[in-house]
C-alpha positions in Angstrom: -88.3 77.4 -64.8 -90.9 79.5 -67.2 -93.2 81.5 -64.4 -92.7 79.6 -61.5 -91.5 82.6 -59.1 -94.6 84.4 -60.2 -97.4 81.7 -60.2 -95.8 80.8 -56.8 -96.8 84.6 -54.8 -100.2 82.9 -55.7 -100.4 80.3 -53.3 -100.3 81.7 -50.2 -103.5 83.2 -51.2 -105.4 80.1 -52.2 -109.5 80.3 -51.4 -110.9 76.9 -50.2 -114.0 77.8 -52.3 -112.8 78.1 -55.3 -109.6 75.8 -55.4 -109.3 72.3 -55.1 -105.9 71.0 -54.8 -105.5 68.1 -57.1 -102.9 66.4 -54.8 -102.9 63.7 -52.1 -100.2 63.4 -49.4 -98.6 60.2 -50.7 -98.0 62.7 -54.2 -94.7 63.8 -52.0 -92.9 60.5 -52.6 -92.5 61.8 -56.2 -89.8 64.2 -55.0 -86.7 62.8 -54.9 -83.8 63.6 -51.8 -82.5 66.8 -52.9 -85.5 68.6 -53.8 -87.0 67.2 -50.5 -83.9 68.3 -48.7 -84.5 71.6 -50.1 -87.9 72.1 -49.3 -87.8 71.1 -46.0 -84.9 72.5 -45.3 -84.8 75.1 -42.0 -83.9 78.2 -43.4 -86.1 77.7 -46.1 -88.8 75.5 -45.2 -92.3 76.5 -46.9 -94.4 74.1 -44.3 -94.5 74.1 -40.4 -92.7 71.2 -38.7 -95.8 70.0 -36.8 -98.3 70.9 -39.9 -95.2 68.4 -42.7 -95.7 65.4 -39.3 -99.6 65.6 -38.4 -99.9 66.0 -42.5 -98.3 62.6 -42.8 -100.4 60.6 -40.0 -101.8 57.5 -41.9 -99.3 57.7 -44.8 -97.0 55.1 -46.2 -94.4 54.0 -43.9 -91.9 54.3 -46.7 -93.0 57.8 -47.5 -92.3 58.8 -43.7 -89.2 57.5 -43.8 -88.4 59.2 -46.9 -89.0 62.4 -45.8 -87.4 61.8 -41.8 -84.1 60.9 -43.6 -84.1 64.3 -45.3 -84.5 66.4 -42.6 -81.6 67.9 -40.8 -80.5 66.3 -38.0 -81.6 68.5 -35.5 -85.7 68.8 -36.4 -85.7 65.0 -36.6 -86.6 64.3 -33.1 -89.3 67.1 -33.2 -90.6 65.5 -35.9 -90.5 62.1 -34.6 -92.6 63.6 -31.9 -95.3 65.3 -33.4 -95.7 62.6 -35.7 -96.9 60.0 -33.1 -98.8 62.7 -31.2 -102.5 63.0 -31.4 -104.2 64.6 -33.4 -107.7 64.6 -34.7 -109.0 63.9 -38.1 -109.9 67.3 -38.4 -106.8 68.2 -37.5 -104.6 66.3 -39.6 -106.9 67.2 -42.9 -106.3 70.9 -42.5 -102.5 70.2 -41.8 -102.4 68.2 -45.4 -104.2 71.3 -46.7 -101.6 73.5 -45.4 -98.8 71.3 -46.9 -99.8 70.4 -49.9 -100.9 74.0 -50.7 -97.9 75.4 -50.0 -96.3 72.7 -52.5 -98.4 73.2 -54.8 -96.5 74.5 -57.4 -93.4 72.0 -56.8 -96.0 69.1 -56.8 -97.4 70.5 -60.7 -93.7 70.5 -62.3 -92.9 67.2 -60.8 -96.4 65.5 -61.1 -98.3 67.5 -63.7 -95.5 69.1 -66.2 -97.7 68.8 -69.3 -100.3 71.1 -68.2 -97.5 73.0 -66.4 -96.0 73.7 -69.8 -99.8 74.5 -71.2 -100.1 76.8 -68.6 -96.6 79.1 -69.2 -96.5 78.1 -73.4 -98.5 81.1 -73.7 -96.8 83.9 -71.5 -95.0 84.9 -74.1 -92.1 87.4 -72.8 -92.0 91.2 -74.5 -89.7 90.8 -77.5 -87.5 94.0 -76.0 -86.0 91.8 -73.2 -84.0 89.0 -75.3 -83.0 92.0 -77.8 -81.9 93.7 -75.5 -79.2 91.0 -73.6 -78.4 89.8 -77.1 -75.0 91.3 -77.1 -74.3 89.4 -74.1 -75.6 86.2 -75.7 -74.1 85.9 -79.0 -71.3 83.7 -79.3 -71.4 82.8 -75.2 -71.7 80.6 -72.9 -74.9 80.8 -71.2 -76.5 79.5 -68.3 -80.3 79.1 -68.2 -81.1 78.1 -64.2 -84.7 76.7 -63.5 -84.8 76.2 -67.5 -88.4 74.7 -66.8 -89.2 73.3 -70.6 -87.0 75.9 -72.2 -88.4 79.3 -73.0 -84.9 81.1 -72.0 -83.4 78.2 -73.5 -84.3 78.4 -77.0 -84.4 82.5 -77.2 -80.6 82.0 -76.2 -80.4 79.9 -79.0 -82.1 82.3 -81.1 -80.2 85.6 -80.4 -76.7 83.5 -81.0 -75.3 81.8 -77.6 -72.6 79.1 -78.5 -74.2 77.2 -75.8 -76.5 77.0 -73.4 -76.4 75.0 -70.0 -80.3 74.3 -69.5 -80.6 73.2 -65.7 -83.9 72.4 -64.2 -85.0 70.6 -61.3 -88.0 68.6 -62.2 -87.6 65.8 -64.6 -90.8 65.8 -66.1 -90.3 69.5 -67.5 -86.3 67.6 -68.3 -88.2 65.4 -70.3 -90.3 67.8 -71.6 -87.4 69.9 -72.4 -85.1 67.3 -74.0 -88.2 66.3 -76.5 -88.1 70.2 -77.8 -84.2 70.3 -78.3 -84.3 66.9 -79.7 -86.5 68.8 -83.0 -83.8 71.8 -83.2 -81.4 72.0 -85.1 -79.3 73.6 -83.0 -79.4 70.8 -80.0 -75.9 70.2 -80.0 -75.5 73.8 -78.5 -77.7 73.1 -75.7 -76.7 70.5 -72.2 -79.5 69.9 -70.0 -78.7 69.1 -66.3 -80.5 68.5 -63.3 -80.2 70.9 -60.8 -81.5 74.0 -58.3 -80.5 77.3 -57.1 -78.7 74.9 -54.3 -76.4 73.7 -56.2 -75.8 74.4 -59.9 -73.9 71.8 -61.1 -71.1 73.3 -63.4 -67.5 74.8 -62.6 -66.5 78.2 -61.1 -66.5 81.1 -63.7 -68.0 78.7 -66.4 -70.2 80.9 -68.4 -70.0 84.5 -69.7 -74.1 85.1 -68.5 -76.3 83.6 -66.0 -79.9 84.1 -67.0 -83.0 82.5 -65.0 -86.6 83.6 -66.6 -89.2 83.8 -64.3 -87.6 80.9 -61.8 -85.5 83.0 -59.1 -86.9 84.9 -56.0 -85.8 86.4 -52.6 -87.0 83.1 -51.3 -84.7 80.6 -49.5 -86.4 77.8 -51.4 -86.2 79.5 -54.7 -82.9 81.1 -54.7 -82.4 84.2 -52.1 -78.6 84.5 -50.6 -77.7 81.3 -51.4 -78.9 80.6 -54.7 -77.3 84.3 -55.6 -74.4 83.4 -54.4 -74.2 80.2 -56.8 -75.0 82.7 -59.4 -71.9 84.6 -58.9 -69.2 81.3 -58.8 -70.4 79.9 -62.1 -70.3 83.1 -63.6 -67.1 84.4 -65.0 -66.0 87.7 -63.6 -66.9 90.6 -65.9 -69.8 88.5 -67.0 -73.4 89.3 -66.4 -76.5 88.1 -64.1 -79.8 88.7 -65.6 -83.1 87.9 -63.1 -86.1 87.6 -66.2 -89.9 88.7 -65.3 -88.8 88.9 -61.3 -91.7 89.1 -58.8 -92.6 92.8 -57.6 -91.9 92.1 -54.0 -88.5 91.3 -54.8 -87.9 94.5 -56.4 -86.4 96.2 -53.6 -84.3 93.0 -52.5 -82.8 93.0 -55.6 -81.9 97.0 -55.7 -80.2 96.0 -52.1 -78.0 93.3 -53.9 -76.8 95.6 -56.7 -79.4 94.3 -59.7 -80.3 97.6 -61.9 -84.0 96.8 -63.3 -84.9 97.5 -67.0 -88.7 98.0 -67.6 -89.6 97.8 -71.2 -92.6 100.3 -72.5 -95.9 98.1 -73.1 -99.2 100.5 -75.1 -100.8 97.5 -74.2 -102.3 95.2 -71.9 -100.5 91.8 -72.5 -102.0 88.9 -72.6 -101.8 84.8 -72.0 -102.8 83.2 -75.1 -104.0 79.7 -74.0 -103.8 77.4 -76.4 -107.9 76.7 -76.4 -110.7 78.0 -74.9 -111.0 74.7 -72.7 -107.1 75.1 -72.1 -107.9 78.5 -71.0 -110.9 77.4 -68.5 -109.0 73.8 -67.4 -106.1 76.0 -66.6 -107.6 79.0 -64.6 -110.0 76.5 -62.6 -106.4 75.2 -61.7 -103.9 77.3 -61.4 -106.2 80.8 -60.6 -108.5 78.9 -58.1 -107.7 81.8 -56.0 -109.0 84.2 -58.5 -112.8 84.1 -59.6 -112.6 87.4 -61.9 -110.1 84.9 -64.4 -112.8 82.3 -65.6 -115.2 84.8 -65.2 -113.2 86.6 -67.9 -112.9 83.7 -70.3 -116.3 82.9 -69.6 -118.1 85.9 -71.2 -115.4 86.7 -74.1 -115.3 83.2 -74.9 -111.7 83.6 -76.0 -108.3 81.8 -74.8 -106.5 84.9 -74.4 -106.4 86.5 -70.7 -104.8 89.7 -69.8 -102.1 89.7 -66.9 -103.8 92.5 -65.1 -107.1 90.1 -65.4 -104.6 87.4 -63.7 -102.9 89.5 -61.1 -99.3 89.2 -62.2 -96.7 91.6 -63.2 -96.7 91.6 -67.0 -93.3 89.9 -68.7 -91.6 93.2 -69.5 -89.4 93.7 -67.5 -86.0 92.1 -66.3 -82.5 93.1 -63.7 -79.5 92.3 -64.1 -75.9 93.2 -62.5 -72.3 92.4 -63.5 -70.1 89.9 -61.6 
């Protein structure tokens, strides 16, 4: 899905001074039971037990239930427990901070995925990397994994794919997605599914390359081992794996699972071209809370247009990829 892998090494570094999380507890009952499965799953789970129960003192009684019936069996009664135990107001405010900070970014495509697509509409990718895996796109069948609202998606349709499997999670980036394909021309060469890393809903050795831009990590919850290994039995053997704009800490779990990296020459700083200069302010108040130099930066150029090493990500340049 578009940057999510790399906005998300942002949250764990989240100032309370300059970032106020738009979300309230009772925003988690937008997520339905897979994705809640997934993120509170034990391998992979983003939140503390105790932090997810004390968060959810005083919340809907359907909301609780909601989220009880998706954990596994075995942190239930934990659960149950530190739900009813005390805890002060104090307490349970900095355990809904905790939560919904480390969710933040699963809360914006799910709850906010118009201003989620304002954000990443203007991280526009260095042109080298689709020419590059166009030989392994034209006239193929391609899967785009975490398809957000279709970046990947339509430069496979570009550079010649006879079709394109766009699979994303969230359904208001689906929506978002399925409005763009519905002005193509080429839309009959796209399907869009709902889906994760989890479970990618299509047949062993279905497509000739499995792309995902800016969407996969190292991370349980955003792929790792398992979502890898989902990679491999969709794709057809001989066929190809390509990891787009991966996060630098997974550099070195990636050489370990075989991925060869390709870093494309930049003379220049590149930027994110916001779509105004209030986008650009609205959407580093937001979503660069954590970073004070960013509105700062739009602030005394008064222009939409912020570099990455101004925003402290990796620049899109750069992409691994390993055959099956």
């Amino acid at each position: 899905m578009n940057a999510k892998s790399n906005h998300n090494q942002n949250s764990a570094v989240r100032s309370a001074t300059t970032f106020k999380n738009p979300f309230q507890i009772e925003d988690l009952a937008v997520f339905d039971d897979a994705t809640l499965r997934r993120l509170f799953d034990a391998d992979a789970c983003v939140v503390e037990l105790q932090d997810l129960a004390w968060s959810l003192h005083g919340a809907p009684s359907s909301l609780i239930r909601q989220i009880k019936k998706n954990l596994a069996w075995r942190h239930r009664s934990y659960f149950v427990w530190e739900l009813y135990r005390s805890a002060s107001a104090e307490e349970v405010k900095a355990a809904r901070k905790r939560v919904l900070d480390a969710l933040f970014w699963e809360l914006t495509y799910w709850k906010m995925p118009e201003l989620y697509e304002e954000l990443t509409e203007g991280e526009k990718l260095h042109p080298g990397i689709f020419q590059q895996l166009e030989p392994y796109l034209r006239d193929k069948i391609v899967l785009d994994i975490g398809a957000g609202s279709g970046r990947a998606t339509f430069e496979c349709l570009r550079h010649g794919a006879r079709l394109v499997y766009a699979i994303e999670p969230s359904p208001g980036l689906l929506r978002i997605l399925e409005q763009k394909i519905a002005q193509q021309p080429a839309s009959e060469r796209v399907v869009v599914r709902q889906g994760d890393f989890s479970h990618i809903p299509l047949a062993d050795g279905s497509v000739d390359i499995a792309l995902s831009c800016s969407a996969f990590s190292a991370a349980p919850e955003q792929g790792g081992e398992a979502g890898l290994a989902e990679l491999r039995r969709v794709t057809k053997q001989g066929g190809r794996i390509a990891l787009i704009w991966p996060r630098r800490e997974d550099y070195d779990w990636l050489a370990e699972h075989d991925f060869s990296r390709v870093t494309l020459p930049v003379q220049h700083d590149m930027f994110v071209q916001f779509r105004s200069l209030h986008s650009a302010v609205r959407c580093a108040r937001l979503f660069y809370g954590h970073n004070t130099a960013v509105v700062r930066y739009i602030l005394k150029r008064r222009r939409p247009a912020v570099p990455f090493s101004v925003l402290g990500v990796n620049p899109p340049s750069d992409y691994c990829w390993l055959i099956v």
